[in-house]
C-alpha positions in Angstrom: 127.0 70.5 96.4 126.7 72.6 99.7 123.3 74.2 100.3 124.4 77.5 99.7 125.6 76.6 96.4 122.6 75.4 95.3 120.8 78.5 97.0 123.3 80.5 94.8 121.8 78.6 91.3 118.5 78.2 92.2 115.8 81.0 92.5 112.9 80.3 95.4 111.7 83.3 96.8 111.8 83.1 100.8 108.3 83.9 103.3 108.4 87.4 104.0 108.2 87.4 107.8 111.3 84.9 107.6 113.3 87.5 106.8 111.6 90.8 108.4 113.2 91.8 111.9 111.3 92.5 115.2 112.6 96.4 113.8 110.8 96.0 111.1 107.8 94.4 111.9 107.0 97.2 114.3 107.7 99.6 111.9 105.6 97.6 109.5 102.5 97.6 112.0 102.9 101.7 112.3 102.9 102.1 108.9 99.6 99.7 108.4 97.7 101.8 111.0 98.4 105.1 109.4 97.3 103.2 105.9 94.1 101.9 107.6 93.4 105.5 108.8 94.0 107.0 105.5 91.4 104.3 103.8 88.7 105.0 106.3 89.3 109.3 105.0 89.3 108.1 101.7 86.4 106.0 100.2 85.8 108.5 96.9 88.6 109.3 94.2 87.4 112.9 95.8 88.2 111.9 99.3 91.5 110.6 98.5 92.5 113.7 97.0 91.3 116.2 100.1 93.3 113.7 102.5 96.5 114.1 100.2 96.2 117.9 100.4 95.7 117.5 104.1 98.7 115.7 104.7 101.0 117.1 102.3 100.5 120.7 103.5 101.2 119.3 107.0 104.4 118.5 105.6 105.2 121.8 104.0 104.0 120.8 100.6 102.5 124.2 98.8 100.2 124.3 95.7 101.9 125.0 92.9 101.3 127.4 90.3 102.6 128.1 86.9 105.8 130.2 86.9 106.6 129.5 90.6 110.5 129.5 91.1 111.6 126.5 92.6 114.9 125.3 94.3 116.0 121.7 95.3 114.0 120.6 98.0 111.1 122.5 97.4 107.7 120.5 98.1 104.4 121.1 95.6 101.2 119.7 94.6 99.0 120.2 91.3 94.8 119.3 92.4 93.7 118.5 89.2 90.1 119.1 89.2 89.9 117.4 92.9 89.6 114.2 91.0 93.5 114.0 90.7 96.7 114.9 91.9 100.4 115.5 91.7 102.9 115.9 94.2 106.5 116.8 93.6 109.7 117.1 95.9 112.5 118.9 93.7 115.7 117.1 93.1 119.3 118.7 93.1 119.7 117.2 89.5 117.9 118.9 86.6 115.3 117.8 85.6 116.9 117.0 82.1 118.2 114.0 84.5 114.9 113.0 84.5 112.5 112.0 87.5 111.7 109.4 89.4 108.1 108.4 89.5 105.1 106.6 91.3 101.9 106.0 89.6 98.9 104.4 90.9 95.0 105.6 90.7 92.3 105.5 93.4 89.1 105.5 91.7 87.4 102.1 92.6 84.8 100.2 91.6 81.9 101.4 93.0 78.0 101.8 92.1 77.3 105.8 90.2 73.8 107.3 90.7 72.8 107.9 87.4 71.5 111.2 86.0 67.9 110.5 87.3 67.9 108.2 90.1 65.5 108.9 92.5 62.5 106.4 92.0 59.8 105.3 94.2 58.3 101.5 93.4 55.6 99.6 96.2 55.6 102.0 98.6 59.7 101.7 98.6 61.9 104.8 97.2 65.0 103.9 95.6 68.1 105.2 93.6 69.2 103.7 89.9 72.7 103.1 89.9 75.5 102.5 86.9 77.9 100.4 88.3 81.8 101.8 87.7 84.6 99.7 86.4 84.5 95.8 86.5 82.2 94.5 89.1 81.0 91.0 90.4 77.5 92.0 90.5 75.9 89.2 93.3 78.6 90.6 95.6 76.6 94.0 95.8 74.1 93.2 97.1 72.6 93.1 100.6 75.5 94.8 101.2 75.4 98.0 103.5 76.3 100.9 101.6 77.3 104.5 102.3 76.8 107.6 99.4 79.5 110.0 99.0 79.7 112.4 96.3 79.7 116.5 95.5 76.5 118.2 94.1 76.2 121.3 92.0 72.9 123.0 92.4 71.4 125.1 90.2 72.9 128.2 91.0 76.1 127.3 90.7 76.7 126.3 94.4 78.2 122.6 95.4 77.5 120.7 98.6 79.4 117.7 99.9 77.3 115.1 100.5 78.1 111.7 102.8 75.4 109.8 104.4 76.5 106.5 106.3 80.0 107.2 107.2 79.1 108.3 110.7 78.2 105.7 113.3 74.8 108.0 113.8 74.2 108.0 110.4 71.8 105.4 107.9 72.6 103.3 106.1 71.3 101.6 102.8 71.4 98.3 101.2 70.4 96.8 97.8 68.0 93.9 98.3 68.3 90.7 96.7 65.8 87.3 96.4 65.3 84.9 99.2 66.4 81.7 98.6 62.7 80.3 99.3 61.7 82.2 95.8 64.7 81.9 94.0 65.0 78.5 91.9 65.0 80.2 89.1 67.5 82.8 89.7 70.1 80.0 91.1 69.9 78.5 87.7 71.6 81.2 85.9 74.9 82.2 85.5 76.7 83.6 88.2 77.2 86.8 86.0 73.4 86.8 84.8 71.8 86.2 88.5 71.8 89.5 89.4 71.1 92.1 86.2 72.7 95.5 86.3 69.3 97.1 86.5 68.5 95.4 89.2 71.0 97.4 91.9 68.6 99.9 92.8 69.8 101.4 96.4 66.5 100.9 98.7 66.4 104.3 100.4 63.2 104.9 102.2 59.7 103.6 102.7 57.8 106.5 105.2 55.2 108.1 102.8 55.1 112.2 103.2 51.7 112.7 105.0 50.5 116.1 104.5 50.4 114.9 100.4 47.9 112.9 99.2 49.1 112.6 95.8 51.5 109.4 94.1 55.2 108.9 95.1 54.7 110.4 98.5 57.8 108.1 99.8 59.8 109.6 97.4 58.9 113.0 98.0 59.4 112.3 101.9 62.6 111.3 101.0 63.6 114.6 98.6 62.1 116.7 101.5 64.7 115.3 103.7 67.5 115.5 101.3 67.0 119.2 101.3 66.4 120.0 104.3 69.7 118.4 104.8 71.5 119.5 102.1 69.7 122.0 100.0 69.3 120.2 97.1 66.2 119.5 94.7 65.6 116.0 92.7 67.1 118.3 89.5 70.3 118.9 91.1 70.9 114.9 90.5 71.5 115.7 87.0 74.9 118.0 87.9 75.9 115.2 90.5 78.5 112.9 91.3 77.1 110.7 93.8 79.0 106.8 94.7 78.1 104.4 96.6 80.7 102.3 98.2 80.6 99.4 100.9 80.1 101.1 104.3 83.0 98.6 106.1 86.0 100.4 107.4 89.7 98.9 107.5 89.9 96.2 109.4 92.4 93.4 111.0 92.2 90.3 109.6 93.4 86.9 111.2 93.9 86.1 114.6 97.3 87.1 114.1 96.5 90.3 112.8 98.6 90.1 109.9 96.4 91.1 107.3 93.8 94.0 106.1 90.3 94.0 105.4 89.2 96.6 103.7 86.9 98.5 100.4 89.3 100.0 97.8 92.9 98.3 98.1 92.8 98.6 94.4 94.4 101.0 94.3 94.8 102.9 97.2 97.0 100.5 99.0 99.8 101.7 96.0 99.1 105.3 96.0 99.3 105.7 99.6 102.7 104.1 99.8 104.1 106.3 97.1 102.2 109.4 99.4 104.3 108.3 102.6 107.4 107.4 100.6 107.5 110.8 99.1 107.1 112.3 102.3 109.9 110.7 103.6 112.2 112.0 100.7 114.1 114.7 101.4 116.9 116.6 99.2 116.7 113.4 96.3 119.0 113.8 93.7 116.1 113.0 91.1 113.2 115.2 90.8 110.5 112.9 92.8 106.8 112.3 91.2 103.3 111.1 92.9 100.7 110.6 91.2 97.0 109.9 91.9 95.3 108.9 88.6 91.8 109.1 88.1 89.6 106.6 86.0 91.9 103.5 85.4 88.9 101.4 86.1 87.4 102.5 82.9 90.5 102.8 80.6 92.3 105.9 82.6 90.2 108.0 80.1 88.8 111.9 81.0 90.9 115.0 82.1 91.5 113.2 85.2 92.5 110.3 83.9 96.5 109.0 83.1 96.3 109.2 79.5 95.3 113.2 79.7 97.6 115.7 79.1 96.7 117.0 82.7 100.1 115.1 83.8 102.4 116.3 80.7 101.3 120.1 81.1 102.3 119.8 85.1 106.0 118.2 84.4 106.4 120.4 81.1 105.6 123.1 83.6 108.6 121.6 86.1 110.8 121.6 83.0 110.3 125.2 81.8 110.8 126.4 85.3 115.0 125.5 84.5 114.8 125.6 81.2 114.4 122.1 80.4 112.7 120.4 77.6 109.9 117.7 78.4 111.3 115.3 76.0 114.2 115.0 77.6 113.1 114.6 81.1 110.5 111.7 80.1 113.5 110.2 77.9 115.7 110.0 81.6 112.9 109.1 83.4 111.5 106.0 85.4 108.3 105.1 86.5 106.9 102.4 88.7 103.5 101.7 87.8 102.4 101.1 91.5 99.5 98.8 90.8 98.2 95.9 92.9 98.1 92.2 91.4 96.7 89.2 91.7 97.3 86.9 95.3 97.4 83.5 94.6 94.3 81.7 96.1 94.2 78.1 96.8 90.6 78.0 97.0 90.7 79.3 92.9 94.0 77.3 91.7 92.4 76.6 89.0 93.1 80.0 87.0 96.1 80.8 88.6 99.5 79.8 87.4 101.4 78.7 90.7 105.0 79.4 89.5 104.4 82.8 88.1 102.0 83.9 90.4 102.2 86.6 93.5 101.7 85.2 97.2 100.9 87.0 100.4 103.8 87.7 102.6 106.0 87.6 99.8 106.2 90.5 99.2 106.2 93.6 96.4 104.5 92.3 93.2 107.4 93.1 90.5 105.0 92.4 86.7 107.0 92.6 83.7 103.8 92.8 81.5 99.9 92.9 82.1 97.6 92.9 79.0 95.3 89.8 78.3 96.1 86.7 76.5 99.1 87.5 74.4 100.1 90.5 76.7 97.6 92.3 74.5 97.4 95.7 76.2 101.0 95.4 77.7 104.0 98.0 77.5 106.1 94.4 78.5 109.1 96.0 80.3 112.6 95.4 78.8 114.9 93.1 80.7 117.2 95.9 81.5 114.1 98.1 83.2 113.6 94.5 85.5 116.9 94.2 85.9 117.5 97.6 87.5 114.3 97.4 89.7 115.3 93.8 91.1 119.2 95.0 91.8 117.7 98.4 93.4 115.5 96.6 95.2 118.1 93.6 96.7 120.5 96.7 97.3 117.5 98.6 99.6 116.5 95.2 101.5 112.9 95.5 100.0 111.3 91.9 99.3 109.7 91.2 96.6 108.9 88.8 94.4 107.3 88.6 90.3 104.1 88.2 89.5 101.4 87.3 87.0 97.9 88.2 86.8 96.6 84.7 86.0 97.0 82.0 84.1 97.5 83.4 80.1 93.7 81.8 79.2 91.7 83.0 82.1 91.8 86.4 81.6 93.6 89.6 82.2 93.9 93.0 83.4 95.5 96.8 82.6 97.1 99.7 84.5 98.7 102.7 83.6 101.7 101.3 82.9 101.3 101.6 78.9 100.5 105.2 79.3 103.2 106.2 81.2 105.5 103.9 78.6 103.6 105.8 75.8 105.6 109.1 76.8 108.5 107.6 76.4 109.4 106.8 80.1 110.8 103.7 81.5 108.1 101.7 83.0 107.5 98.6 85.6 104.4 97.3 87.3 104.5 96.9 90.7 101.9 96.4 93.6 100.7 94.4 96.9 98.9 91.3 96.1 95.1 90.8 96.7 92.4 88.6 97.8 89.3 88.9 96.6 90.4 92.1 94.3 87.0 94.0 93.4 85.1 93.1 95.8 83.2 95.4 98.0 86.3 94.0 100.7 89.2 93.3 99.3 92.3 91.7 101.6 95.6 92.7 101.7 99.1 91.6 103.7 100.6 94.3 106.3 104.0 93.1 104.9 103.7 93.4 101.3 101.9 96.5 101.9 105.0 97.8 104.3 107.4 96.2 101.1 105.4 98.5 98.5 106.6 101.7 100.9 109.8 100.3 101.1 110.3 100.1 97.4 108.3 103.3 96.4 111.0 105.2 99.2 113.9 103.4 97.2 112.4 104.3 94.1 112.5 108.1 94.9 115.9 108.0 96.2 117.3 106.3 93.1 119.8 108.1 91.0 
């Protein structure tokens, strides 16, 4: 049997940067720094939203509003509560064809201020957090953190607030035990060491001297906070205030192949399906990007996939040519642009090597996410594979399938079920990641370039 005979009947998928050209790879390293830039503008749900609008009206993308008439071609966007967004280039097919669409979220995990944080202990002020989505606790701490969030004051005014994103700025940090002290603490589980109410954010320590009453640190520190920003400790209660790692995107490697960053998951996805709508022009399909809200905590809220936020916009599309929602959602297809799991050889234990994603492989195709027995799974019909693999080979995008895990160690969800809910054709798909939840996460530049690639073939698919 010849070798390409037995390349012909047996399926081993081929190292990425064996098959990417000197073309490409340059191409591929443009792309990355744009993506890098658009990580550092984007550490909030909030943020990722305002750099979206930025860049789409650049591109002659216009808001869109309820009624407008639109022609193929036309570029919009839907801000849904500045949490979530929409974007849409018009196809020259009705949308009773159905649409093509991207779906990925770019809330994070992160640590939430809760109502009333602001708390001053030893001489020390700090701020109680509620950490969001699924965390590895130790990993949070000692840590340096920046706070990003919006504030609605009393009268009805809102204020941005950042601290820590500028080189001039603070910084803060949650403390943790020295080892000297900490015998007892080592004993535990590695999910018990570090209790959720112990990730209080240590944000000051100068007492306020013309007070001679208790909490003066903390008071020194509210004085600041509005002189700054014109807020009072009660305006925490109408707040949305995260704290995320303060590390920006980064090169990884001495080869500078990979990308160290906070928030991959999922921002890595959405902002391959932002720059591979803006390089769709004239599709024949109407094409659909989406930036869900909330998938960390079960895509739940009016920003989240499973509202009817997303349904009202299309149904809005629809109506505009006289089209029934039904039938677009019954022609459509989505890719549930979602990362997955890299395999790591320093955890083989709970990965399962032949069904598992590897850097530099490529696109992360996963038939079905869930847990255990694909609980939680829409489990994508062999023809929906089929048509993503054959679109894929025929586009030159590599990829390769993918599995969260071995079927006993755990599990994970994405949107796709939600999307599948409403009747719409659904695949995952994402870049593989190390470290995934953690306050920096690592990525490859070539499977991040491969999820552009797909997400531009995706768009321009008939």
């Amino acid at each position: 049997m010849t070798k390409e005979e037995k390349k012909k009947l047996l399926y081993r998928p081929e190292h990425g940067f064996d098959r990417l050209t000197a073309a490409e790879e340059a191409e591929m390293n443009a792309y990355c720094e744009d993506y890098k830039a658009f990580l550092d503008a984007s550490k909030t749900e909030r943020e990722c939203v305002f750099t979206a609008v930025k860049l789409a009206e650049q591109r002659g993308f216009v808001e869109y509003k309820r009624g407008m008439k639109l022609q193929p071609g036309d570029k919009v966007y839907f801000n849904n509560r500045g949490k979530a967004i929409m974007l849409a280039v018009i196809g020259t097919l009705p949308l009773s064809a159905g649409a093509n669409i991207g779906a990925a979220h770019t809330d994070a995990p992160r640590l939430d201020l809760k109502p009333n944080p602001l708390y001053e202990d030893a001489e020390m002020a700090y701020l109680k957090t509620h950490h969001y989505g699924g965390i590895r606790k130790y990993q949070w701490v000692t840590v340096p953190l920046e706070l990003h969030g919006k504030v609605t004051r009393a009268d009805g005014s809102e204020v941005y607030i950042k601290i820590g994103d500028d080189p001039a700025d603070p910084q803060l940090v949650i403390n943790d035990l020295l080892p000297h002290l900490g015998r007892e603490q080592g004993k535990k589980p590695l999910n018990e060491a570090i209790p959720s109410e112990s990730l209080n954010i240590l944000i000051g320590s100068r007492p306020e001297r013309d007070d001679d009453g208790s909490d003066r640190v903390k008071l020194a520190v509210m004085k600041l906070l509005n002189e700054k920003y014109g807020i009072v400790e009660e305006d925490f209660i109408s707040a949305e205030l995260e704290a995320v790692p303060a590390a920006n995107a980064r090169d990884i490697g001495l080869d500078r192949t990979l990308i160290g960053a906070y928030g991959h998951d999922d921002r890595v996805c959405a902002y391959a399906e932002l720059a591979a709508l803006f390089a769709t022009e004239h599709p024949e399909k109407t094409a659909v990007c989406i930036f869900a809200d909330k998938e960390e905590i079960g895509s739940e809220g009016v920003s989240g996939m499973q509202s009817q936020a997303f349904d009202t916009f299309m149904a809005d599309l629809c109506a505009s040519q006289g089209v029934e929602l039904r039938e677009c959602f019954e022609n459509s297809f989505c890719l549930s642009a979602d990362v997955t799991a890299a395999y790591d050889p320093n955890f083989a234990e709970v990965y399962e090597r032949r069904n598992s994603a590897f850097v530099n492989y490529g696109i992360g195709l996963c038939k079905y996410t869930g847990s255990g027995g694909k609980g939680g799974a829409s489990d994508a019909s062999a023809e929906v594979v089929g048509k993503v693999r054959k679109l894929f080979n025929d586009n030159g995008v590599i990829w390769q399938m993918a599995e969260l895990g071995k079927t006993d160690a755990g599990g994970g969800g994405t949107v796709a079920k939600y999307m599948a809910n409403r009747n719409i054709d659904t695949l995952d798909a994402g870049v593989p990641v190390l470290s995934m939840h953690a306050p920096f996460e690592t990525v490859s530049k070539l499977d991040c370039y491969m999820t552009f690639r797909g997400m531009k073939a995706v768009f321009a698919s008939k």
